[in-house]
Structure formats: structure tokens, C-alpha cells
C-alpha positions, 0 to 999 in steps of 0.5 A: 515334388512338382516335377515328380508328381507331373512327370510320367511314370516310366514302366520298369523305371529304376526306383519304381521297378513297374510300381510307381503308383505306389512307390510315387506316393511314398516317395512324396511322404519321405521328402515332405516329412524330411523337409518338416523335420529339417526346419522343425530341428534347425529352428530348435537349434536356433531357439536354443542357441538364442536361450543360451545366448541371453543367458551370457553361456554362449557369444554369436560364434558358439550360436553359430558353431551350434547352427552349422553342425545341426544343419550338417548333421540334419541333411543325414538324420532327416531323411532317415527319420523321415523314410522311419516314420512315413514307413511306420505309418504306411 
């Protein structure tokens, strides 16, 4: 996000199509929304996996099992909720 935010704003650049100051901004929104939510579901995950783990339900290796799949599955639904919410709010 540093390097988006310092570089400079192209006229006409591919994404911008000449309106960066607005494109700019939002574009910043969706990718720190995408982070927050990717950490706040991989930490659910991990909670739940825990609870599941001291319950005697689940070993080390369903835990984890649980873990890759959120994380794979995160990397698509996150940028998507992401792009979702910081359009609603816009």
C-alpha cells in the first residue's frame, strides 16, 4: 500500500482510466478490508479449531486440515467481501 500510495498517478493508466484520485483511495480501502477480514477468519478458524481440539472431536491434523482450507478458500472470498463492503460504504 506504500508503494501505491508514493508512486505517481499515470494519466489514463490502465486501472485509473485518468481518475486515480478517486480510484486511488478505494483501491487502498478494498485491499486493507481484504487483509482485516483474511486475518480476522483465519484467527476464527484457529479458535474454533482449538475448541474443537480440547473437546477430544478433532487431533492436530483435522485442526490443520481446517486451517489450509479456510486459508485457501479466504485468498478468494476476501477480496470479494472486501471490494462488497468498501463499495456499500463508499
Amino acid at each position: 500500500m506504500a508503494a501505491e500510495l508514493g508512486s505517481p498517478c499515470p494519466p489514463g493508466g490502465p486501472l485509473a482510466l485518468g481518475a486515480c484520485e478517486t480510484v486511488r483511495p478505494f483501491a487502498i480501502g478494498v485491499v486493507g478490508a481484504a487483509a482485516v477480514l483474511y486475518v480476522i477468519g483465519l484467527s476464527g478458524v484457529r479458535w474454533w479449531t482449538a475448541g474443537l481440539r480440547a473437546r477430544g472431536v478433532a487431533d492436530e491434523r483435522a485442526a490443520r486440515d481446517w486451517y489450509l482450507l479456510a486459508a485457501g478458500l479466504g485468498l478468494l472470498v476476501a477480496p470479494l467481501l472486501a471490494f462488497t463492503l468498501v463499495s456499500a460504504l463508499r
